[in-house]
C-alpha positions in Angstrom: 0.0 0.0 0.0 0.7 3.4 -0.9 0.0 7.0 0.0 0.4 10.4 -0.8 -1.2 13.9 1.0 -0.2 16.7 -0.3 -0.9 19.9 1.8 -1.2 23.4 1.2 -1.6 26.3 3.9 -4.4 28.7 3.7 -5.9 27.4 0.6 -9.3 29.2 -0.2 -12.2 27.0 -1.0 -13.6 29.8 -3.2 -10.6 30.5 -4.8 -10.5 27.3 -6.7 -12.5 26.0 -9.6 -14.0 22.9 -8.6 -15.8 24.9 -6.0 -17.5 27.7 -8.2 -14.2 29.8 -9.1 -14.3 31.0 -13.0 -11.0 33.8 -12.7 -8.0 31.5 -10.9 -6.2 29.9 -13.8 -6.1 26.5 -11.6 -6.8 24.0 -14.1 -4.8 20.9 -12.1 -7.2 21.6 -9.4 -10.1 20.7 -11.5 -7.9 18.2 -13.1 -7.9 16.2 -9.6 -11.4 16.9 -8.9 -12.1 14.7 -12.1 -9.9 12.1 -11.3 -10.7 12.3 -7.2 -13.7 12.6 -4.9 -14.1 16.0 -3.9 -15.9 17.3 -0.9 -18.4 19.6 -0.1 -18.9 19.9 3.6 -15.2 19.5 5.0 -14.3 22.1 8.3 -11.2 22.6 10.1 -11.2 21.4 13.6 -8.2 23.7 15.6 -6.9 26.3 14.3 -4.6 27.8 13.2 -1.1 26.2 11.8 0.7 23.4 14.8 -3.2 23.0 15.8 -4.4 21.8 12.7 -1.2 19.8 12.2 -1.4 18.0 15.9 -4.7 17.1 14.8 -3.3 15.3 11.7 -1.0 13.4 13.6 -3.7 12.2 16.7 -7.1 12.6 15.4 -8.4 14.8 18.0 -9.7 18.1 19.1 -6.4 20.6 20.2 -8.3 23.8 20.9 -10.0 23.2 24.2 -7.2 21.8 26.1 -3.8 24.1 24.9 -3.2 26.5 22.1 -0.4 26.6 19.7 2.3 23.5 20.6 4.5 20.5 19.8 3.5 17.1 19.9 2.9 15.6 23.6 4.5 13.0 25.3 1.1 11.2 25.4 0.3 11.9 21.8 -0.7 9.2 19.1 1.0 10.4 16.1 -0.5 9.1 13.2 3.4 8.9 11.2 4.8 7.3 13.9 2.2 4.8 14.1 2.6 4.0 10.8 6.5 3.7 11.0 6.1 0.9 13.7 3.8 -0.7 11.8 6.5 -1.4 9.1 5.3 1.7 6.7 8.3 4.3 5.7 7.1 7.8 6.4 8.4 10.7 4.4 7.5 14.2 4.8 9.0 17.1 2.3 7.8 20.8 3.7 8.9 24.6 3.8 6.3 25.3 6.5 9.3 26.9 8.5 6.9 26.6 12.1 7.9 22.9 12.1 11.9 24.2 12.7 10.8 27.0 15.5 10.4 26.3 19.2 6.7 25.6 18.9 6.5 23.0 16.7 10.1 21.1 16.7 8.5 17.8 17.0 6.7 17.0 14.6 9.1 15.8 11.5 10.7 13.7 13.5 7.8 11.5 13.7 8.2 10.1 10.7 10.9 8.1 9.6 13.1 10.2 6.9 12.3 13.8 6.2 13.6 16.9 4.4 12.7 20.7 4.3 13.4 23.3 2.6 13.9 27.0 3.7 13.0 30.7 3.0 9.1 31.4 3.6 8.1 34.2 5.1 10.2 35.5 7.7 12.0 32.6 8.1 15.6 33.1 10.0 17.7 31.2 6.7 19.9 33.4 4.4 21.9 35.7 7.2 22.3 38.6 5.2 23.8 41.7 6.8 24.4 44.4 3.7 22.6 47.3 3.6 19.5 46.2 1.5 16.7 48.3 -0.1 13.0 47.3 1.2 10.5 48.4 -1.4 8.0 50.4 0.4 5.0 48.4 0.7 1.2 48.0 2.1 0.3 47.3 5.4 4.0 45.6 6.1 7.3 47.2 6.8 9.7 48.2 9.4 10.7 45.2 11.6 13.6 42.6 11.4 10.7 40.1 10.5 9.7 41.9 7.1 13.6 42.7 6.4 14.4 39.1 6.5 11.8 38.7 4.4 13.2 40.4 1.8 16.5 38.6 2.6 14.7 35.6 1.9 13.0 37.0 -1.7 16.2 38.5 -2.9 17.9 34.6 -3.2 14.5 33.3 -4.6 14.4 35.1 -8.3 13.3 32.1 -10.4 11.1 29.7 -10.2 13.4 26.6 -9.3 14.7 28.9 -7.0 11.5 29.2 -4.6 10.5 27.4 -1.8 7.5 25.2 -2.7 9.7 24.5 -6.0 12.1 22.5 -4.5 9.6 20.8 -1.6 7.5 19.5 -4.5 10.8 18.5 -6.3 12.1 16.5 -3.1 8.9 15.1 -2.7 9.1 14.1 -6.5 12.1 12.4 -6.2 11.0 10.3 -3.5 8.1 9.2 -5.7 10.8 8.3 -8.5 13.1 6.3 -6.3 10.2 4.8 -4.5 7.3 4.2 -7.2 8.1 0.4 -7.7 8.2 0.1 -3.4 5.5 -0.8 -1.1 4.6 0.5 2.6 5.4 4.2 1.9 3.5 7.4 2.9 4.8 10.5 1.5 3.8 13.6 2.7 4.1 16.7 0.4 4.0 19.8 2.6 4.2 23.5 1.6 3.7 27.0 3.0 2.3 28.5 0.1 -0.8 30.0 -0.7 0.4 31.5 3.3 1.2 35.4 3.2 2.8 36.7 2.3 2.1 36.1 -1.4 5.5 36.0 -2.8 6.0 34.2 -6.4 7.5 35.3 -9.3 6.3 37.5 -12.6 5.1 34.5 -15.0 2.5 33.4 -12.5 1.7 37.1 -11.9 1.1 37.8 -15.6 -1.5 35.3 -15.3 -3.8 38.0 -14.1 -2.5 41.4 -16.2 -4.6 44.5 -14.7 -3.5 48.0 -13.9 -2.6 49.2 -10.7 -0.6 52.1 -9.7 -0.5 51.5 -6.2 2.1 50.6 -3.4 2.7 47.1 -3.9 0.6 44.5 -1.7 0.9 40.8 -1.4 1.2 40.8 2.4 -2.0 41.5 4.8 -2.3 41.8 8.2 -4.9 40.6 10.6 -7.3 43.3 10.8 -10.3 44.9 9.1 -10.4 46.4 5.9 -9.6 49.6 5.5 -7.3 49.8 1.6 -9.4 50.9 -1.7 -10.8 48.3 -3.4 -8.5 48.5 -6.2 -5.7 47.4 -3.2 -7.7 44.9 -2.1 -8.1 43.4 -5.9 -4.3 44.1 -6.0 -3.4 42.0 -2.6 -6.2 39.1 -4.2 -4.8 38.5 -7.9 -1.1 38.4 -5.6 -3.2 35.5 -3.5 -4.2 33.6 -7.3 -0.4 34.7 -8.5 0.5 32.1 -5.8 -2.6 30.0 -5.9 -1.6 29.3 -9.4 1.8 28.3 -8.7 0.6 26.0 -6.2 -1.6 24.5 -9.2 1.1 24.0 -11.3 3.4 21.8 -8.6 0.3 19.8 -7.7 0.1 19.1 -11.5 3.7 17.8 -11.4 2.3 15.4 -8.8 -0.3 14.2 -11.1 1.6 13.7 -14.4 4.2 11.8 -12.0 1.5 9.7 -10.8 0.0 9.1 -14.1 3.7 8.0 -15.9 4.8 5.5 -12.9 0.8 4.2 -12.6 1.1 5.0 -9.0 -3.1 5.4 -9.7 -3.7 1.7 -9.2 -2.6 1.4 -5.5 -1.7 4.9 -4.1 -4.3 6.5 -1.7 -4.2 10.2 -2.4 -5.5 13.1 -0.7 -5.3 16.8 -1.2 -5.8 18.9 1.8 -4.9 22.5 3.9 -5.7 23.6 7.6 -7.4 26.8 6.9 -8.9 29.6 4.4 -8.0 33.0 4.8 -9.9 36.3 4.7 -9.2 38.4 1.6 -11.5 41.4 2.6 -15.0 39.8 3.1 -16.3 40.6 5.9 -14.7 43.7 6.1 -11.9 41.6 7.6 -8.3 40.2 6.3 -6.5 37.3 7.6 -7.4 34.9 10.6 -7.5 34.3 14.1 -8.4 38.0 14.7 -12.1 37.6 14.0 -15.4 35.3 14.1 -14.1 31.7 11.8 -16.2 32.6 8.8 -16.7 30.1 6.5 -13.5 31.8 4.1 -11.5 30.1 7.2 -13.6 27.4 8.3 -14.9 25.8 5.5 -11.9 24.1 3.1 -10.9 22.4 0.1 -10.6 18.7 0.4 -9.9 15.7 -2.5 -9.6 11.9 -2.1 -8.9 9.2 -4.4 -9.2 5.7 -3.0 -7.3 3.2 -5.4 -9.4 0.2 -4.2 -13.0 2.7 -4.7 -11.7 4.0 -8.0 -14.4 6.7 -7.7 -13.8 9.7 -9.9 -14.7 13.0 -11.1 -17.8 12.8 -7.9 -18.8 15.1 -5.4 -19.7 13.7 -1.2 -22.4 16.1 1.0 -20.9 14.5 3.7 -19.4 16.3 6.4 -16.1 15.9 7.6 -13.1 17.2 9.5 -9.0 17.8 9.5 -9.6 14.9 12.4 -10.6 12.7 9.5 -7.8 12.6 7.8 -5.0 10.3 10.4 -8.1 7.6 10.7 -8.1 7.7 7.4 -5.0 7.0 6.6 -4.3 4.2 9.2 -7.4 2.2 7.8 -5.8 2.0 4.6 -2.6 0.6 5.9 -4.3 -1.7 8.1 -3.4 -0.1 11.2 -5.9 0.1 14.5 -6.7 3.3 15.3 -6.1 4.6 19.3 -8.9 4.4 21.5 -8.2 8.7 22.0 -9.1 9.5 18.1 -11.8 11.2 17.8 -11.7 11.2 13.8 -13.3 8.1 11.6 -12.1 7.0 8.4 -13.7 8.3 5.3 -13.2 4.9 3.0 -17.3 4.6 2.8 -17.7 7.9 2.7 -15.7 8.3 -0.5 -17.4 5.1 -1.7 -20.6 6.1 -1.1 -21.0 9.4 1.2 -22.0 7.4 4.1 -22.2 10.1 7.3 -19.4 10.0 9.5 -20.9 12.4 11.8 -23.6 14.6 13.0 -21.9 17.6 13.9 -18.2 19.2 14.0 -16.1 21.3 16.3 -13.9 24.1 15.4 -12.1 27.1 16.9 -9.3 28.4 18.5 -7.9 28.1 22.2 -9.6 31.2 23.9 -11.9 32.4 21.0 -15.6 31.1 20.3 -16.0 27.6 19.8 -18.1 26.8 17.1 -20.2 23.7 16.1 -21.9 23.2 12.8 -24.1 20.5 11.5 -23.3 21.5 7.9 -26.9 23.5 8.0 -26.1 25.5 10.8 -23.1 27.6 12.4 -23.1 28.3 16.2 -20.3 30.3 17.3 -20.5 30.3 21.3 -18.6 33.6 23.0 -17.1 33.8 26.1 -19.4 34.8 28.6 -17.3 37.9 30.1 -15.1 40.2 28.4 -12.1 38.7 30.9 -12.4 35.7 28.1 -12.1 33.8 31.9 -11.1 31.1 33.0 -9.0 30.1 30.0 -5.8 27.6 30.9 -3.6 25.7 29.0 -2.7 22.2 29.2 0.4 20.7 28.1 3.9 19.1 28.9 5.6 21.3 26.4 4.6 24.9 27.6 5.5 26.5 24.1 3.9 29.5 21.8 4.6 29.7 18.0 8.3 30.9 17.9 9.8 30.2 21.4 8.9 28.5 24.7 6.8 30.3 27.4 7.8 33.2 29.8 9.5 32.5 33.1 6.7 34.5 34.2 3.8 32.0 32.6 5.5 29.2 34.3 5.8 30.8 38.0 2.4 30.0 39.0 1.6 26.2 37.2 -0.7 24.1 38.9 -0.7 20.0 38.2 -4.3 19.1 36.5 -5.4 15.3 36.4 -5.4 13.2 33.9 -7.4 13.5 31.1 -9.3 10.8 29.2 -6.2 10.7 26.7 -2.8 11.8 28.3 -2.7 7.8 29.1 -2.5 9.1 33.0 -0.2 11.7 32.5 -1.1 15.1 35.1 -0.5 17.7 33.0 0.7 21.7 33.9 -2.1 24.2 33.9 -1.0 27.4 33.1 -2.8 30.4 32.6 -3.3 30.9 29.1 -4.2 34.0 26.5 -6.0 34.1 23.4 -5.2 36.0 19.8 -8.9 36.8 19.8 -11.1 38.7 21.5 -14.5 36.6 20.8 -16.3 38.5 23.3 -16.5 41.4 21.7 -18.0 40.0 18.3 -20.7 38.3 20.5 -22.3 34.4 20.2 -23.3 34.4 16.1 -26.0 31.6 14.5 -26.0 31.6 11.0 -28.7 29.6 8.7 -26.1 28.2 5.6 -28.7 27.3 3.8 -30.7 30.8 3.7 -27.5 32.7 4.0 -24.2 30.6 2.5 -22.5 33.8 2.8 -22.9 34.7 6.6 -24.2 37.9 6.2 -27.0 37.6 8.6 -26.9 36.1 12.1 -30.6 34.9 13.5 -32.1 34.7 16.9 -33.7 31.2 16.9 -33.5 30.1 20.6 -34.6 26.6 19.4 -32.0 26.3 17.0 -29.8 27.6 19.3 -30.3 25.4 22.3 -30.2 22.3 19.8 -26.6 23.6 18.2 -25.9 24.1 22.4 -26.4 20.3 22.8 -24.4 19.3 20.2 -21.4 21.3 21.1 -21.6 20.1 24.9 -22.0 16.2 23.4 -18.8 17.2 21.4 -16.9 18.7 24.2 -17.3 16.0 26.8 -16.7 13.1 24.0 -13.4 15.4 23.6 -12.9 15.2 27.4 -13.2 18.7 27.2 -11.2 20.8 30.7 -14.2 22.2 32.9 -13.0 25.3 32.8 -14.4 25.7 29.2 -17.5 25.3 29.9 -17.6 28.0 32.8 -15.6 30.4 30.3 -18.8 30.1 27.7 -21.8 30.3 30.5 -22.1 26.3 30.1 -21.6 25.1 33.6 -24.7 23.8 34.1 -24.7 21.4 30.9 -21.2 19.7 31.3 
């Protein structure tokens, strides 16, 4: 057996033309909607980037319990599972968070792995000449953006960029390895992630005039450019968009010459969307998880199925994907996943569940049923109590204050830390949900959100589902108190 996911960060749904889009030039997108299953109904479960990827390795909610973080001691990892099982484990990225503090162990789960450098702000080229930084929207200033533009400055052509030579290591591994069996190869890569760096031939794809300061970097915060920036900063988004369609298109000619089709599992995923000014809003993590964020892009094609060119109503979740994988290796999956294989699902859009989770440590946790969206805010503006739960105290680029750490209290264990006590520290959230208030949207009046209802019956039923979901996910008290819940735990 045989399997390949391929995983892009921030990859918009709407921005793609299996799902509706008639502007991206994407045409390897709908090429693997033809040959896959594509679905309709998939959410994210934690967000944002280590989050979403924990979840990929154990199957299981990480929002309620801890924030951004590595893998725990008590963690199933999917890769690693499949190692011991006798199946080589191969991951190729440039998602540089997996080399910083707060997510260093994660690559090492599987059994070979290679990176390659450069996105974003990522500390690679150290480059100390005095350097000219382009004056630029929203962006600009710190040692962050400057390296930045280190990085840019050694990445002119298109072999030269960082998704380039991930998909070209993850290439060669599919050369060396195509007439091999017991191999999972995970293709991994930053882009479409701000900022939206790639180079002219993918921008000409989308000739327009603008006269502007250059823009291919938003923040997190409302809108407040013209719209001719805000079209400027989106055809940057398809630039990149676009060059992510051409590498997965290497993927499928490669495929298709060394007949990998016949007995390779393939999926095509990401962790998130991204606001591009709806809403009034850019970015993520700063704001109610519309469905731009929530709602994502997701492709299977089961070799022993063969189903192609079909579409599944089902929905479905990041959690999903580990279970899925280990059932087609033949692996039993931990008692602690919460996440259920999608083989019938892709056969025949069996239901997998009723309802979903999603959200972000300290922001509104949200449930949805695929009809409705319940966002649930904290119940005081002091987003209190809110902890954090972990072995590895870490944030996104270094390990947590001396001053977070002088006050940790021992919790017990949960369901899944395999009786591990774990520290409770006082924790802080990127988002201040109170202040956007508890929002219940009707999809199926109102696909766009544009209108939250009052429907206490609606309401109290999306209540029960989210409680059902957060006690199956062993869910710390404390969470329920912080959303006026107490009573229903």
């Amino acid at each position: 057996m045989k399997a390949i996911m391929i995983m892009f960060d921030s990859l918009n749904l709407r921005m793609l033309p299996p799902y509706g889009c008639d502007w991206v030039h994407a045409p390897n997108f709908q090429r693997l909607a033809n040959r896959c299953v594509t679905f309709d109904n998939c959410y994210v479960g934690s967000m944002p980037c280590m989050p979403a990827r924990r979840e990929i390795h154990t199957g299981r909610y990480n929002f309620l319990h801890r924030s951004w973080g590595a893998v725990e001691p008590f963690d199933d990892s999917m890769p690693e599972l499949l190692k011991l099982h006798g199946t080589h484990t191969h991951l190729v990225s440039d998602h540089y968070h997996y080399w910083e503090e707060g997510g260093y162990n994660y690559h090492t789960r599987y059994s070979t792995w290679e990176i390659s450098r450069g996105q974003e702000g990522d500390p690679w080229k150290g480059d100390l000449r005095a350097i000219e930084i382009p004056k630029t929207l929203n962006q600009g200033g710190t040692l962050w953006h400057r390296q930045d533009w280190v990085n840019r400055s050694y990445m002119q052509k298109d072999v030269d960029l960082s998704q380039a030579k991930t998909f070209a290591m993850g290439l060669e591994f599919m050369h060396t390895n195509a007439k091999e069996d017991n191999w999972f190869l995970h293709i991994e890569t930053f882009d479409p992630h701000e900022p939206y760096y790639t180079t002219q031939r993918y921008k000409d794809l989308y000739p327009h005039e603008y006269h502007g300061l250059p823009y291919d970097w938003p923040g997190y915060h409302p809108v407040t450019e013209k719209s001719e920036e805000v079209m400027e900063c989106r055809y940057n988004n398809a630039a990149l968009v676009s060059t992510c369609d051409e590498h997965l298109g290497k993927v499928l000619d490669a495929m298709d010459e060394l007949d990998l089709w016949k007995d390779t599992l393939l999926i095509v995923n990401t962790d998130h969307g991204f606001l591009l000014g709806e809403h009034d809003w850019w970015g993520k993590c700063a704001q109610p998880f519309y469905n731009e964020i929530a709602h994502i892009p997701f492709f299977i094609w089961d070799p022993r199925c063969g189903i192609s060119g079909e579409r599944r109503k089902s929905l479905v979740q990041t959690i999903d994907i580990p279970a899925t994988i280990l059932e087609y290796f033949g692996v039993n999956r931990p008692a602690d996943m919460e996440g259920k294989p999608l083989a019938d699902t892709v056969r025949d859009d069996t239901p997998v569940r009723e309802a979903g989770l999603f959200g972000i440590h300290g922001g509104h946790v949200n449930v949805t049923d695929g009809k409705y969206v319940y966002m649930r805010a904290p119940a005081n503006d002091k987003n209190d109590p809110l902890y954090e739960y972990t072995l590895i105290p870490t944030h996104m680029k270094h390990i947590f204050d001396v001053k977070e750490l002088q006050d940790i209290q021992l919790e017990e264990p949960f369901r899944f830390t395999k009786g591990c006590r774990t520290m409770k520290i006082a924790g802080r959230s990127w988002v201040n949900a109170h202040l956007f208030g508890t929002l219940l949207f009707d999809l199926e009046k109102d696909p766009g959100q544009e209108h939250p209802i009052s429907d206490p019956d609606v309401e109290a039923k999306m209540i029960q589902k989210m409680v059902n979901l957060m006690n199956e996910n062993d869910s710390p008290a404390d969470q329920f108190i912080r959303l006026g819940l107490k009573d229903m735990q």
